[in-house]
N, C-alpha and C positions, 0 to 999 in steps of 0.2 A: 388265560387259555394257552399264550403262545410258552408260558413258563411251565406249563403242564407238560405240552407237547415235547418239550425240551427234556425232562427227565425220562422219557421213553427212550427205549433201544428199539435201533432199526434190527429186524432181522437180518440182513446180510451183515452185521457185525455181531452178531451171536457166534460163540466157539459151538464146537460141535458136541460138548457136554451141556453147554446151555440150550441146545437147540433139543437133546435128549431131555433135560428135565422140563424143558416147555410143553412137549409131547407128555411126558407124564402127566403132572398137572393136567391137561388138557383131558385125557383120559379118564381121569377123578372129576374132575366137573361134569363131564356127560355122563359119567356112568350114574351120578347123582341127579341129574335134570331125568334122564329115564326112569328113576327111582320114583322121584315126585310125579310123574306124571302116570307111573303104576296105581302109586298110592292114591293120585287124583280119581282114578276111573277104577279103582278094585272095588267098590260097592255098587255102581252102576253099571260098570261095565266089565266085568271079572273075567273074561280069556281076552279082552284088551290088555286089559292089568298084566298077564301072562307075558304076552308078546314084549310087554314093556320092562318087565322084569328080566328076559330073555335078551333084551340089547345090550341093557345095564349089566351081564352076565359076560355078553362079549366084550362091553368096554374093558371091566377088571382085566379078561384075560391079554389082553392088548398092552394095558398096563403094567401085567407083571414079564410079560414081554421083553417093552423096555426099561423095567429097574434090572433086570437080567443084563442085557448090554448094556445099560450103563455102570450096571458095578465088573463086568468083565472087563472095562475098557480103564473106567475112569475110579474103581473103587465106590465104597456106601456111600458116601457125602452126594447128595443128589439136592445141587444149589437150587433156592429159591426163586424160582421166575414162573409168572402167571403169565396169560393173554394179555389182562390190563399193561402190564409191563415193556410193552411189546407194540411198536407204532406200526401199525398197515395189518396187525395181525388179526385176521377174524374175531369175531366178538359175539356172542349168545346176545342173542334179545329176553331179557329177563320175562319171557312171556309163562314161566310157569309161575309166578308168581302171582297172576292175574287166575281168581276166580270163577270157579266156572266153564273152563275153556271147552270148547266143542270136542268133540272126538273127532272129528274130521281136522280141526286143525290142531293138534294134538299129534297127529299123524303125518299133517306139512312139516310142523317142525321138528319132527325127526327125521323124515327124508333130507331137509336144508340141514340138516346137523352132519349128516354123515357126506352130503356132498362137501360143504366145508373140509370136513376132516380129512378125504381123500385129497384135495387140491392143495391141504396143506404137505401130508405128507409127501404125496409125489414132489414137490417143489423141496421138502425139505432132503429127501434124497436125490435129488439130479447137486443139490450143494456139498457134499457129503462127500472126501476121499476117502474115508475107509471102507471097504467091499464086506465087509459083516455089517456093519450100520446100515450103512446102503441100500442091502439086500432085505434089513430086516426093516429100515422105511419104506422098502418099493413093495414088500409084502403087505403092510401095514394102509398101504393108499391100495391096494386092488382088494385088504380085506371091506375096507371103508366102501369104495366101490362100489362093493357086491353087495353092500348090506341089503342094498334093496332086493336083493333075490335071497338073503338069508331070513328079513323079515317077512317076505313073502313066504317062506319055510314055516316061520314058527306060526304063521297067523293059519296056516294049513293045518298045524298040530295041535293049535287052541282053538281055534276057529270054524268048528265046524257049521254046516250051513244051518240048521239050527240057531245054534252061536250069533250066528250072523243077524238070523234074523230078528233073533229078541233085543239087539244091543240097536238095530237099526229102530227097531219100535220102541225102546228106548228114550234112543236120543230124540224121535221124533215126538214123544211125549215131551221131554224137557223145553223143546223147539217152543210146543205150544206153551206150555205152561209159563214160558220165561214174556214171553214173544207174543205170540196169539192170544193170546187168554185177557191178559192186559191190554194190547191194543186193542180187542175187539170192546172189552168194558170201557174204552175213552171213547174210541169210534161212536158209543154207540149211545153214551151219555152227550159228548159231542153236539153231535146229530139232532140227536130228537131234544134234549134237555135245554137247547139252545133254539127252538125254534117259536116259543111262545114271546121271549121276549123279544126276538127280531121281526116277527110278524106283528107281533100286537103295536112293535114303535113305527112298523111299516106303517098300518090300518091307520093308525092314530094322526101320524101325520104326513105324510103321503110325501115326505123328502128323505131322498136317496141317500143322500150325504151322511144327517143324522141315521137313519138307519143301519148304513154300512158301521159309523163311528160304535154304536150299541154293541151291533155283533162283533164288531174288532174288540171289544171290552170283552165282553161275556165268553168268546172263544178264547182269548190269551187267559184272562182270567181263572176261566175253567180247566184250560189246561196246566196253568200251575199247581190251582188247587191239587187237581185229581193227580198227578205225578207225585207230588210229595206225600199224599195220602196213602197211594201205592206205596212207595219208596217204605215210608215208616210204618204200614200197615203189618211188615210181616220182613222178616228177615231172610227166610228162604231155608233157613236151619233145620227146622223141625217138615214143613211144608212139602221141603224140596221145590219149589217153586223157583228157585233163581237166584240169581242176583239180583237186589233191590232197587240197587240203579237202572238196571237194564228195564227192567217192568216197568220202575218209574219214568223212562224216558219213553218208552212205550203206550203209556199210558195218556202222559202230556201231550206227544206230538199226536198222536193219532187225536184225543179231543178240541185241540186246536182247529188240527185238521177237518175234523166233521163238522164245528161250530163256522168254520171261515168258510165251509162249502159253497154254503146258502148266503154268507152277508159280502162275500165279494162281488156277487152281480150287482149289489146296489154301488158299485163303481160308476155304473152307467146312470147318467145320471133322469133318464125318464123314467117315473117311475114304475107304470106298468109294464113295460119291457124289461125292465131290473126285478119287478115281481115274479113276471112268468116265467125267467129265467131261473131264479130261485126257485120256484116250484118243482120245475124240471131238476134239478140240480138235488132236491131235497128226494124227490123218486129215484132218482140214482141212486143216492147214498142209502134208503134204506133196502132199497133189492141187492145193493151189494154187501150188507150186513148180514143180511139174511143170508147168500152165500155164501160168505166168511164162514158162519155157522154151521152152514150143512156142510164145508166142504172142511171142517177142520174141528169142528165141536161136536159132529155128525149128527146134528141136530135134523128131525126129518123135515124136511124142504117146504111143506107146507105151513107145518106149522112155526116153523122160524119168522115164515112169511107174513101168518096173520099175527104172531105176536110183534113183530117189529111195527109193520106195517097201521095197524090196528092202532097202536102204540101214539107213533108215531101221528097219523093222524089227529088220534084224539089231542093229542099236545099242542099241535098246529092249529085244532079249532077253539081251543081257549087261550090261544093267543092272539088270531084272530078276532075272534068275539070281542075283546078287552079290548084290543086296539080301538076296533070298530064301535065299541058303546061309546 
């Protein structure tokens, strides 16, 4: 690592044609990170796409800016030096490369792009004694600057509230479908699909200990199954539904979560007070299924109720039953 470190240039030993082709390069990589993340959102999200193809439009012109003063100054030959090149110097988080990514942050990291790029160029012109460079650095950090009132521009001229609204219901569909939809099927397998065998070992033998050790099986268990199931059940491709991991991990923690609801009271070790508490504990979780439901699948509120509920119960008294014969 220290041998890595070692072939980097500090910037304050950059000439001032290195420091003009470092800006270039720099310019070609964002104007490319806004491309890809046009491209990411132009099917779902299309006067996003716009806005983004509108920054990626400013980059270029920025760029040809400076090969402009660097070939008045220094001639064509415009040396080779990247960011990586370059120790202390700003560095992209390789986040469009990542799947999936929200519109909302999508949107962060274009604002953190452009504030980067203005702290670079001011700093690289306060170094700078030629008064042309100078002038066309300290232009180039108040255009960065401003991006954020020039984005606010284009999203005006793509965006209208319309626009707005369909991309926001949009992304709130994706939200569910990635997110909601999968947790709510672990939650809800969980829950109820976990309640026959942790009651029936309750009934059966009437120790806490063994009964918690069941449910700790049956929820971890269950929750790996169901995560990989999701995971490999559907790739997201044709669906739209997501990314596969994200559901899948969705999916697992949330059935973990509903199956350990109910077998962590048998922590306690008496057993009818580690009963009633799981009781309690098993009415919470499915009134708040049943919520999930209506408040996110708009499922109407009664009827989530008695399906879950209904459900639910009956599961609970064939496991009971069993225990108990």
């Amino acid at each position: 690592m220290r041998f890595a470190l070692s072939q980097r240039r500090r910037f304050s030993d950059l000439s001032e044609q290195e420091v003009l082709a470092l800006a270039i390069s720099s310019e070609e990589d964002d104007a490319r990170i806004y491309r890809t993340y046009a491209e990411r959102l132009r099917a779902d999200y299309p006067n996003s796409a716009k806005v983004m193809d509108g920054m990626a439009a400013e980059e270029d012109t920025h760029r040809h800016r400076l090969i402009e003063a660097h070939r008045a100054r220094f001639g064509e030959f415009v040396p080779l030096i990247r960011r990586e090149h370059v120790a202390g110097y700003y560095a992209r988080r390789p986040v469009w490369l990542v799947e999936n990514l929200s519109l909302a942050r999508i949107r962060a990291e274009a604002a953190r792009m452009e504030r980067d790029a203005a702290a670079f160029y001011a700093h690289a012109a306060s170094a700078s004694t030629d008064a042309a460079t100078r002038a066309l650095l300290g232009d180039l950090a108040a255009a960065e600057a401003g991006h954020e009132a020039a984005a606010e521009g284009l999203e005006a001229a793509h965006l209208g509230e319309a626009a707005r609204e369909t991309e926001a219901a949009t992304e709130r569909r994706q939200f569910v479908l990635t997110w909601v939809q999968p947790g709510l099927a672990g939650l809800m397998d969980g829950s109820v699909s976990s309640l026959a065998p942790i009651f029936a070992t309750a009934f059966a033998t009437e120790d806490p200990h063994t009964t918690f050790l069941v449910g700790l099986a049956a929820s971890v268990g269950a929750g790996i199954s169901m995560g990989f199931t999701e995971a490999a059940s559907d790739d997201g491709q044709i669906s739209g539904r997501g990314s596969p991991l994200k559901r899948g991990v969705a999916t697992g923690v949330m059935t973990t979560i509903g199956g350990l609801g109910h077998a962590l009271p048998y922590l306690i070790p008496h057993f009818w007070t580690a009963t009633v508490i799981a009781l309690i504990v098993v009415f919470i979780e499915l009134w708040a299924i049943a919520w999930i439901q209506n408040r996110f699948m708009q499922t109407p509120f009664l009827r989530a109720t008695f399906q879950v509920v209904l459900g639910g119960a009956l599961v609970f008294a064939a496991g009971a039953l069993i225990g108990a014969g």
